[in-house]
C-alpha positions in Angstrom: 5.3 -63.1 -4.9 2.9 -65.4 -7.3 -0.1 -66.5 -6.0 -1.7 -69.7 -7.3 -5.1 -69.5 -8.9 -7.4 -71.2 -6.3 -9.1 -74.8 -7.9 -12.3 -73.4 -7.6 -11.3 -70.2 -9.6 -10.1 -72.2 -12.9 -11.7 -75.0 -14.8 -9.9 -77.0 -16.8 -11.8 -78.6 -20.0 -9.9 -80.6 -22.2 -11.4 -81.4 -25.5 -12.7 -85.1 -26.6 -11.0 -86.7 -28.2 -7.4 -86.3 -28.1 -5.1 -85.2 -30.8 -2.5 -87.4 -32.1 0.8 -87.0 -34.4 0.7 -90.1 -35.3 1.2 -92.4 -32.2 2.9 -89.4 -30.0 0.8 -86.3 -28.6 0.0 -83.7 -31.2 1.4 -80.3 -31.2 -0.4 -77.2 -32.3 0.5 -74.3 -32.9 -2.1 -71.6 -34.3 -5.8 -71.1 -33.1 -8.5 -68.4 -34.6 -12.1 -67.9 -34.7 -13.4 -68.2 -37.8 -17.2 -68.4 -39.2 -18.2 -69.0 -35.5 -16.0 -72.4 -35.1 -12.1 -72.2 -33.6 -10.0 -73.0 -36.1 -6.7 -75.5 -35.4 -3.5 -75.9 -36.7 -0.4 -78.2 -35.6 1.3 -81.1 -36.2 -2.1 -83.6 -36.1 -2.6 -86.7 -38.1 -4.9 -88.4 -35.9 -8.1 -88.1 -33.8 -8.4 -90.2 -31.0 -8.4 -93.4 -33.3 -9.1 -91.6 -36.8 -6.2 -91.3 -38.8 -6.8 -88.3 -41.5 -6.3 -89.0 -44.7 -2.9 -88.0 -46.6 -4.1 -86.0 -49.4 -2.3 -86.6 -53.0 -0.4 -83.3 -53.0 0.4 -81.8 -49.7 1.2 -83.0 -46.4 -1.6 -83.4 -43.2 -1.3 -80.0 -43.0 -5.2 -79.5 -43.0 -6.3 -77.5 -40.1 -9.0 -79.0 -38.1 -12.6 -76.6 -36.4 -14.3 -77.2 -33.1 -17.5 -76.3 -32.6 -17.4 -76.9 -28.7 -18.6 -80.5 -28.9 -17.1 -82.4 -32.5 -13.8 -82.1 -34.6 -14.2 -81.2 -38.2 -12.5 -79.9 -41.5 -13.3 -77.3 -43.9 -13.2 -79.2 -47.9 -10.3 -77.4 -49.8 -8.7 -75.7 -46.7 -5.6 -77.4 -46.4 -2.4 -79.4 -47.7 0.2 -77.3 -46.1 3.5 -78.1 -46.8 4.9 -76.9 -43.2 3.5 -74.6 -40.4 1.1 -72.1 -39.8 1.6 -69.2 -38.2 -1.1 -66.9 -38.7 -4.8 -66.3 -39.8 -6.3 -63.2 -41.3 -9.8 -62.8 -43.2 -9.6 -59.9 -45.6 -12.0 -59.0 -48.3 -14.0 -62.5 -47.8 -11.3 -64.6 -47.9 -9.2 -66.6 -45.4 -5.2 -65.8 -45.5 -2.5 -68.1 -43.8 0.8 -67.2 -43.8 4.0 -69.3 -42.2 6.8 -71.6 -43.0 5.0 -73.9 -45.1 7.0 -75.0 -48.6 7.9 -77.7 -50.9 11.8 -77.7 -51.2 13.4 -76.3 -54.2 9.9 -74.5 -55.9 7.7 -71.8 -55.2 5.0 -74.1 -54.1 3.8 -74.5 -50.1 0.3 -75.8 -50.3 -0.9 -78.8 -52.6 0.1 -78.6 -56.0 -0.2 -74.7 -56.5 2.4 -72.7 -58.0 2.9 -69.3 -56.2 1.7 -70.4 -52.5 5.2 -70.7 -50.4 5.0 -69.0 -46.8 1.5 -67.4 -47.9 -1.7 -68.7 -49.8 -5.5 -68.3 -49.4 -8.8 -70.0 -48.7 -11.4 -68.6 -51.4 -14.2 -70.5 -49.4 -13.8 -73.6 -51.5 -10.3 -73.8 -52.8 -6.5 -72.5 -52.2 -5.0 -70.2 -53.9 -2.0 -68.1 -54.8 -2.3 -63.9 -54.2 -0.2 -63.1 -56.8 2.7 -64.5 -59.1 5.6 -63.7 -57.0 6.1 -65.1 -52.9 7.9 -64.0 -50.3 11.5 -64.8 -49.6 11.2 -66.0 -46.3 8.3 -67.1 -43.5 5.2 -64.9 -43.3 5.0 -64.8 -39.5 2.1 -62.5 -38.7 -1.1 -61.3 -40.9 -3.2 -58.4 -39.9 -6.2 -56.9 -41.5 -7.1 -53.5 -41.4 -7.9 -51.2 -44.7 -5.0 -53.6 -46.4 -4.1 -56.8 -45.1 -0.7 -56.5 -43.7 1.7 -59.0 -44.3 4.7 -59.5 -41.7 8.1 -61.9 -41.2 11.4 -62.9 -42.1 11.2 -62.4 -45.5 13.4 -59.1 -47.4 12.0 -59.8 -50.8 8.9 -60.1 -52.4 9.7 -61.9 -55.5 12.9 -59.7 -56.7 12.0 -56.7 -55.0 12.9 -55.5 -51.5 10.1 -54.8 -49.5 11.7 -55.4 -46.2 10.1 -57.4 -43.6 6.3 -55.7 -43.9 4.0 -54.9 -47.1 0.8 -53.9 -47.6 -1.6 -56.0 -50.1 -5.2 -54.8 -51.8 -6.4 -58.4 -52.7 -4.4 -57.7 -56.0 -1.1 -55.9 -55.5 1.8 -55.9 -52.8 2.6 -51.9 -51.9 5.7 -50.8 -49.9 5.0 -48.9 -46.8 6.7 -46.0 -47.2 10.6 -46.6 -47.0 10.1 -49.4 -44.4 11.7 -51.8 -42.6 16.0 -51.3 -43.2 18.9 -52.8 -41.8 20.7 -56.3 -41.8 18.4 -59.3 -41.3 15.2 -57.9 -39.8 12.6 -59.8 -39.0 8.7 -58.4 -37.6 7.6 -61.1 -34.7 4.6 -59.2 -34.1 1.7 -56.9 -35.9 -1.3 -55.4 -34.1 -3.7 -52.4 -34.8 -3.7 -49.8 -31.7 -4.9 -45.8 -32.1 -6.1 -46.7 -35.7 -2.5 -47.1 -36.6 -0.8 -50.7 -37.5 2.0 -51.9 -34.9 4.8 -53.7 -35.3 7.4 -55.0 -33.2 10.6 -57.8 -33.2 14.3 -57.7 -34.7 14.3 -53.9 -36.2 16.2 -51.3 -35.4 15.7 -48.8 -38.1 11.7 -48.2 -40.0 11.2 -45.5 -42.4 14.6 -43.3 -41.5 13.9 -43.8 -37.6 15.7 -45.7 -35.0 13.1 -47.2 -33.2 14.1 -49.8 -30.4 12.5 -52.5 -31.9 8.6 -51.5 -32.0 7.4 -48.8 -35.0 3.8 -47.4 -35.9 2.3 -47.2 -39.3 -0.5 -44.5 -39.4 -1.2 -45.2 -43.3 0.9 -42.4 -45.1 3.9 -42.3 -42.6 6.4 -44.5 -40.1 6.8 -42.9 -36.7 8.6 -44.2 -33.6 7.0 -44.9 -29.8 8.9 -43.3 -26.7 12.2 -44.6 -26.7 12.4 -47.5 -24.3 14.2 -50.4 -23.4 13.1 -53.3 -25.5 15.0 -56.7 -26.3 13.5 -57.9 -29.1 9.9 -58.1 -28.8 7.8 -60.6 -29.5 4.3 -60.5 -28.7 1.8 -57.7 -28.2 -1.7 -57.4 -27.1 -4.1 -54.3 -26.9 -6.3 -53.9 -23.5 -9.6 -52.3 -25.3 -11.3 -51.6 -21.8 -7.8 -49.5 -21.2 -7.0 -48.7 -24.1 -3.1 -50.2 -23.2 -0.7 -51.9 -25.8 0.8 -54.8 -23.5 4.7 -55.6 -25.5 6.8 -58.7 -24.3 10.2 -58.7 -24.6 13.1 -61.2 -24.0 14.4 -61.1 -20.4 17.5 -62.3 -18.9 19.1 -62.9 -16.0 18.9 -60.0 -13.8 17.7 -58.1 -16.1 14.2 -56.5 -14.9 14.5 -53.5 -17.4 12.7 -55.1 -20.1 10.3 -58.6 -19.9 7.1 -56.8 -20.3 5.8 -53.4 -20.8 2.5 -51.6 -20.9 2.1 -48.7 -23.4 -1.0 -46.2 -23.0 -0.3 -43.8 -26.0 2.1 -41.4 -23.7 3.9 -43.5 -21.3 5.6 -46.8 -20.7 5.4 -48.9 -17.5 7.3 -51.9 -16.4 5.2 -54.9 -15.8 8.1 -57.5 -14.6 6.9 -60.5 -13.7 8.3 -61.5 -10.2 9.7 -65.1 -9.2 10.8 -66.2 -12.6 13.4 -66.2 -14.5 11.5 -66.5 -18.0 9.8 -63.6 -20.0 6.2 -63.9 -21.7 6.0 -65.8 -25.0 2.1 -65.2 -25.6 -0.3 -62.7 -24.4 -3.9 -62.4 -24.5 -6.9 -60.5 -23.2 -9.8 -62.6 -21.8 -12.4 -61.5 -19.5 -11.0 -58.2 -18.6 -7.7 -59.3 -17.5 -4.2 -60.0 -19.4 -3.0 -64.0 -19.4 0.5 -64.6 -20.3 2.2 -67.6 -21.0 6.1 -67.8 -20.3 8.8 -69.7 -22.1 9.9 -72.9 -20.4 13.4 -72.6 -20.1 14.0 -75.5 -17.3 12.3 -79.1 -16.8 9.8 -79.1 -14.0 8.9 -75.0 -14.5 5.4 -74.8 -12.7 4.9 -71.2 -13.9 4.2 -71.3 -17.6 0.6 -69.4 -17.5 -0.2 -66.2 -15.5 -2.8 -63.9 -15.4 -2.5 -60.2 -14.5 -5.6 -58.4 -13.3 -4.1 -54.7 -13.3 -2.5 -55.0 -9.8 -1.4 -58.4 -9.1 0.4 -61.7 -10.8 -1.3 -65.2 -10.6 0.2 -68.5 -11.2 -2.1 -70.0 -13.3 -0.8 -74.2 -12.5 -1.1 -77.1 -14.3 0.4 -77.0 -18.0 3.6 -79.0 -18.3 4.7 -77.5 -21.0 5.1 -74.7 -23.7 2.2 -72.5 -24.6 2.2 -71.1 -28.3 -1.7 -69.8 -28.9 -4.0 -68.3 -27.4 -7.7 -67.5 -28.4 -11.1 -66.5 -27.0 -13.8 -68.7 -28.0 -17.7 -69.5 -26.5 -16.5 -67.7 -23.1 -13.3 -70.0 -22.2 -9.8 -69.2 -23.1 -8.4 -71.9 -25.4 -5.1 -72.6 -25.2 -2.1 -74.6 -27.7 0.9 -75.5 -27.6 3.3 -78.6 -26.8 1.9 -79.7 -23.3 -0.2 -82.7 -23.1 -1.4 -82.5 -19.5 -3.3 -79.7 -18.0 -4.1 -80.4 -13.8 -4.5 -84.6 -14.0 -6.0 -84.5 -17.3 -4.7 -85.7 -21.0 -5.1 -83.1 -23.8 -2.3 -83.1 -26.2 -1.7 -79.7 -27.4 -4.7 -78.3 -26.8 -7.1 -77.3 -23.5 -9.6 -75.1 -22.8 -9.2 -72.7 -19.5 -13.0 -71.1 -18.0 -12.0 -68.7 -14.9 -14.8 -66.4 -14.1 -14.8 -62.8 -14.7 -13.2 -61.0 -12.1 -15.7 -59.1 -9.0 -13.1 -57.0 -8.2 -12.1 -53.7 -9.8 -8.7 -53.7 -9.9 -9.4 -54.2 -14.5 -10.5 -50.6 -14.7 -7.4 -48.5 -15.1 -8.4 -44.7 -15.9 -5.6 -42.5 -17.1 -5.5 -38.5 -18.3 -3.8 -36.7 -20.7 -3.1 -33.8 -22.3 -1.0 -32.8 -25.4 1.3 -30.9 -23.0 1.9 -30.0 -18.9 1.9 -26.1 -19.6 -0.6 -23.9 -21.4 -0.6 -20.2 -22.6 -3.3 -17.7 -22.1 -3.6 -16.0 -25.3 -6.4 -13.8 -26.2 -7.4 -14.3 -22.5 -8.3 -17.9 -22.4 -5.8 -21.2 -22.6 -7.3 -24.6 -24.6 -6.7 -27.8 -23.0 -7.6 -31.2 -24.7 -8.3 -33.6 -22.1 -8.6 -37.5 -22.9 -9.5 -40.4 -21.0 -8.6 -43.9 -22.4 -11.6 -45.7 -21.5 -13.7 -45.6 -24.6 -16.4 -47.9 -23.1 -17.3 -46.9 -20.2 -20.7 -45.6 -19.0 -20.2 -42.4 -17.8 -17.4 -39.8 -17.6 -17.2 -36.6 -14.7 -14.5 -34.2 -15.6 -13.5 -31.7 -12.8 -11.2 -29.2 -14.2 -9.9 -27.6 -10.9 -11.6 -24.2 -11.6 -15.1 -25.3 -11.2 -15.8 -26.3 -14.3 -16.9 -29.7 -15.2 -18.0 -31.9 -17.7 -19.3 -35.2 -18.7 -17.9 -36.6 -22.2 -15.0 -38.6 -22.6 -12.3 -36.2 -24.2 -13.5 -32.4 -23.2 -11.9 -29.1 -24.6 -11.8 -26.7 -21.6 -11.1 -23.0 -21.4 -8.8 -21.9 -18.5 -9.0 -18.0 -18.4 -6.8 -17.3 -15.2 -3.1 -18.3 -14.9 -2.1 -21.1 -12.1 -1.9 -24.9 -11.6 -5.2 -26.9 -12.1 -5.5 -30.5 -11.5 -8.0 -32.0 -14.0 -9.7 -35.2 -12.4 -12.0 -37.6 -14.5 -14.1 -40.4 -12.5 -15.2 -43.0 -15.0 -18.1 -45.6 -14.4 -18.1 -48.7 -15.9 -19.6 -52.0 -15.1 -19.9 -51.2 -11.1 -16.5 -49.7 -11.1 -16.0 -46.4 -10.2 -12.7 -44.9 -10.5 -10.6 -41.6 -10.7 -7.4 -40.2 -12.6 -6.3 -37.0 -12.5 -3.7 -34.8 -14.3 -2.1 -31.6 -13.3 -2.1 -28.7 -16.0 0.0 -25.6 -15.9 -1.2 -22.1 -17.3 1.0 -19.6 -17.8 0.8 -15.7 -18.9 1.3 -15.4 -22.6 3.5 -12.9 -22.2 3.9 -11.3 -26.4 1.2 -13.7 -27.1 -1.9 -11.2 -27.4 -1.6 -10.8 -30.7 -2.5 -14.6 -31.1 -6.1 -14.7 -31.1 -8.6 -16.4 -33.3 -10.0 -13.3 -34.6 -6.3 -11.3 -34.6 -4.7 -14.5 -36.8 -8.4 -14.8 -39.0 -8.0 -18.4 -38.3 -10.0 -20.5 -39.7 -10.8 -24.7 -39.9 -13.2 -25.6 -43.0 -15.4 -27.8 -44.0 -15.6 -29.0 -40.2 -17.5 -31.5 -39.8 -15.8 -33.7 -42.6 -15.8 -36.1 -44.5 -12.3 -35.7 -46.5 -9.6 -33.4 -46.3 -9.7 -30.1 -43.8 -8.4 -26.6 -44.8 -6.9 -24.4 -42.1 -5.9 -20.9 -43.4 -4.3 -18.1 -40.8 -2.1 -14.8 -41.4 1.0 -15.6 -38.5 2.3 -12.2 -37.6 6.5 -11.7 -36.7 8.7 -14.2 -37.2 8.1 -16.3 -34.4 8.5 -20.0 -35.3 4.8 -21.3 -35.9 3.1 -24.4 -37.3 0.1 -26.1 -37.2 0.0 -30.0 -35.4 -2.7 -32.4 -36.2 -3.5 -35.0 -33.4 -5.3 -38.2 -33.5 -8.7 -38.6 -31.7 -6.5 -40.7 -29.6 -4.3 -37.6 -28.6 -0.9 -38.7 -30.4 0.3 -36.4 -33.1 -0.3 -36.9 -36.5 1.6 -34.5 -38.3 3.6 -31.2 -38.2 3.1 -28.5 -40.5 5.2 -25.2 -40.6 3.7 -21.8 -41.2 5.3 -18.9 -42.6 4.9 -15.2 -41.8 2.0 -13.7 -43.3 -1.2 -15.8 -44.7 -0.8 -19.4 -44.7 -3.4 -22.0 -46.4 -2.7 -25.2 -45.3 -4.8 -28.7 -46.5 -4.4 -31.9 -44.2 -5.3 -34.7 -46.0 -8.4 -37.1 -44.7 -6.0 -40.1 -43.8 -4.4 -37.8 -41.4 -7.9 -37.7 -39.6 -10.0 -40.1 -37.7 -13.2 -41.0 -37.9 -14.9 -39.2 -34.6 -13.3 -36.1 -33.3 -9.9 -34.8 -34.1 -7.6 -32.2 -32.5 -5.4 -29.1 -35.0 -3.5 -26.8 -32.8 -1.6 -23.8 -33.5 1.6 -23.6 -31.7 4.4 -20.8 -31.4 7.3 -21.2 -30.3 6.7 -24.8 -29.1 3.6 -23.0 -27.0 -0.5 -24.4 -27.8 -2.1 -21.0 -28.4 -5.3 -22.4 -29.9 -7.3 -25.9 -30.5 -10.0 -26.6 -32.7 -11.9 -30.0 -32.8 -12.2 -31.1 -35.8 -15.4 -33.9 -36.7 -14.8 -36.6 -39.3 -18.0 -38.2 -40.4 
């Protein structure tokens, strides 16, 4: 069952004064931070009793900033011919991407050629990226070492690009073979693991079916364990956690999909109980996950939850759809097409303060481990350990044969065949809490042969700052290959090794910065680990 958020628990604060489409309550629809004031798009032409001016090329689409006390504008930001969907600042300058054109032309803001569905904010004017625009909306920007550019669209000018490209500040770039299939279309794009995200109407990126949600690690397209996704639409990344939170479209009595919770490995189910709606908008704010649902019937009184890692709270008061959500000055503001929140007016827009939470119930340790079983080869077994909560104060690793340790993601030696469970108790904030994983270690029966010194195996230059050569003589014929894993703990790559001496080089972008994992397997069995240490 959903329990209601006690009055004393949330504050409502709407903003002064109210937002106006002309004599009817505004709508917006996109909000981000940006050079320390929230930015504001929707449907707005006036302020309380201040009609904005109608430029001479363009519509009102100017977005508006608040500070926390006064409504402004930014000079030359503006004269969108449509909607907003999404912000991004790369390289210094401000991106927006949406559905925002002037029929029959390749214009979408003012009077510039070249700006449909995407343009840019140099600081004091718009401007085009390049000659040629997308085909279709620009529904999601990302930045990471390229700005990512996500939608509808198939083309960029003539040429196929599928629904996601790359971009330098110059140049589009395909990634890899990318998005394929009939009418695809990306709903959302986040970074997670130091890889890019995406997730909506695809079936089939870079050769893979993958269910609707794909990872980009830079050089290569790889799927997430298959699960049961309808089309989803929103993500969010828990950082305390380290979780990928994925809403998907829910219906009837269907419980299978709604929301998910991704933590590198695994999936869980998160369905949301009492209602028949499934999460439109997710964000993180003050340790805890809020989610808005789509309002499919008049009167819904659950359109805003929050989730604080055990239990589901009905956040009341909204009276209509939510499409934003952003962090700003310690409150949770929140857009969309509702213009009461509790007995209050505020047209499209409302701030929401609930206080952090005293409980503990946020901290969610988890363990893993490249595999369940280990081999003893050479006498001793490898295991690479990882916890997900890179924040934390302190780590205590107790490895079930009395050793221990007290770093986040250990390497421990098991020298004696048997089942150990590995527990970790992280600290953080006042929370103390404890995962554990059981690990298998088996005889390497045929296996002696595979030691460091036997295979001359060698990992250099380590620490890095580029590429890493691994060189080893593999004796037999026994199927072996090398397997790079993320500092995160999700593979990388896969590189076969033939009989004899083997020199292998991984390039540097298959390497994070921090500490990195290559394995030697035979046979599908780990027989040794190295860390590996990007600078």
């Amino acid at each position: 069952m959903l329990s209601v958020v006690e009055a004393s628990a949330q504050v409502w604060k709407p903003l002064s004064p109210l937002l106006y489409a002309t004599s009817e309550p505004a709508e917006v629809y996109t909000l981000k931070v940006y050079n320390n004031k929230l930015l504001i798009y929707g449907n707005i032409m006036r302020i309380g009793n201040y009609m904005l001016p109608q430029p001479q090329f363009g519509s009102w689409g100017r977005p508006l900033t608040w500070d926390g006390i006064v409504y402004d504008s930014i000079p030359g930001l503006g004269n969108f011919y449509g909607v907003i969907y999404s912000f991004a600042e790369f390289n210094n300058k401000l991106y927006c991407g949406g559905n925002f054109n002037k029929i029959n032309n390749d214009i979408g803001v003012g009077n510039i050629p070249n700006t449909k569905y995407i343009a840019r904010f140099d600081g004091t004017n718009m401007e085009a990226l390049s000659n040629i625009t997308p085909s279709n909306d620009v529904k999601i920007l990302k930045t990471k070492n390229y700005l990512y550019v996500a939608g509808y669209f198939y083309f960029l000018g003539s040429t196929v690009y599928g629904p996601v490209a790359g971009y330098n500040g110059t140049n589009y770039s395909h990634l890899g073979v990318g998005v394929q299939g009939t009418n695809p279309a990306v709903y959302a794009m986040t970074e997670y693991n130091n890889e890019i995200i995406i997730s909506g109407g695809i079936d089939w990126v870079g050769g893979l079916y993958t269910n609707g949600i794909a990872a980009w690690s830079g050089t290569v397209w790889h799927k997430l364990k298959d699960e049961y996704l309808v089309t989803p639409n929103n993500m969010v990344v828990d950082t305390i956690n380290n979780f990928l939170y994925v809403s998907s479209q829910e219906y009837g009595t269907d419980t299978t999909s709604g929301l998910k919770r991704w933590d590198g490995y695994n999936w869980d189910d998160l369905h949301i109980p009492d209602t028949n709606s499934y999460p439109f908008k997710l964000c993180m704010y003050h340790k805890e996950l809020f989610a808005s649902l789509l309002v499919v019937e008049l009167n819904q009184d659950t359109i805003l939850l929050r989730y604080d890692g055990v239990s589901w709270y009905n956040i009341i008061g909204l009276n209509s759809d939510v499409r934003d959500m952003c962090v700003y000055n310690d409150d949770l503001y929140i857009a969309g097409y509702f213009n009461m929140a509790g007995a209050d007016s505020v047209n499209g827009i409302v701030a929401l303060h609930v206080e952090p939470p005293t409980g503990c119930n946020w901290l969610i340790p988890r363990v893993f481990a490249n595999s369940d079983t280990f081999y003893l080869g050479g006498g001793n077994a490898n295991v690479q350990l990882y916890n997900n909560n890179a924040y934390a104060q302190s780590w205590q690793w107790n490895f079930g044969d009395s050793g221990t340790d007290n770093v986040k993601d250990p390497i421990h030696s098991y020298t004696i065949a048997g089942n150990y469970t590995a527990i970790v108790t992280v600290t953080d904030s006042g929370c103390v809490k404890t995962a554990q994983k059981t690990i298998t270690i088996l005889n390497g029966n045929g296996l002696e042969e595979y030691t460091k010194e036997k295979l001359n195996f060698k990992v250099y230059p380590n620490p890095t700052t580029g590429n890493i050569t691994v060189e080893c003589t593999i004796p037999g014929k026994d199927k072996s290959e090398l397997r790079a894993f993320s500092s995160y703990g999700s593979l990388q790559e896969a590189y076969s090794l033939q009989p004899g001496y083997n020199k292998v080089e991984i390039p540097a972008g298959k390497w994070d910065s921090g500490v990195s994992i290559v394995g030697l397997y035979v046979n599908g069995k780990q027989i040794l680990a190295e860390k590996v240490v990007k600078n």
